[in-house]
C-alpha positions in Angstrom: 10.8 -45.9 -5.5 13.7 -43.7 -5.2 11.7 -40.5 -5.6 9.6 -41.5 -2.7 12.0 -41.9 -0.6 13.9 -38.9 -1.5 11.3 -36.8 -0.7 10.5 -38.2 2.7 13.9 -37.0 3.1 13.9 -33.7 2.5 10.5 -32.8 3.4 11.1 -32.5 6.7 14.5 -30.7 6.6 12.8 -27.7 4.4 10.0 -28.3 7.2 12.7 -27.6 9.6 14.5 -24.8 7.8 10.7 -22.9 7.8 10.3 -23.1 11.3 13.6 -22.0 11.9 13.6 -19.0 9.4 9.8 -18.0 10.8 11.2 -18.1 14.0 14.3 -15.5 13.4 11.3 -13.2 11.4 9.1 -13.1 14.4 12.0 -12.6 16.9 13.2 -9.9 14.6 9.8 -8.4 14.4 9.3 -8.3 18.0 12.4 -6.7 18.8 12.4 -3.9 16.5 8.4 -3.3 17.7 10.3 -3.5 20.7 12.7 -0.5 20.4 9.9 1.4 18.6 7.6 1.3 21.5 10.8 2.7 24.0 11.5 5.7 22.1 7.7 6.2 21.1 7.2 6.4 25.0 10.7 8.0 25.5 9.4 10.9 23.0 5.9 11.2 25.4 7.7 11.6 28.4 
């Protein structure tokens, strides 16, 4: 079974290219909330 065996192959590599691309989003994420919380409290000081 070809087929079978193909998809235990690429399963995990799209596994592997979620985590990787979830991982940039959240970084991203936190690090523009980031620099929106230092010149929200930059703008209250």
């Amino acid at each position: 079974m070809p087929a079978i065996r193909l998809t235990a192959t690429i399963l995990p590599v799209l596994n592997g290219i979620a985590i990787y691309v979830r991982h940039k989003i959240v970084m991203q994420g936190m690090l523009s909330l980031q620099l929106y919380i230092q010149e929200y409290s930059l703008f209250f000081l």
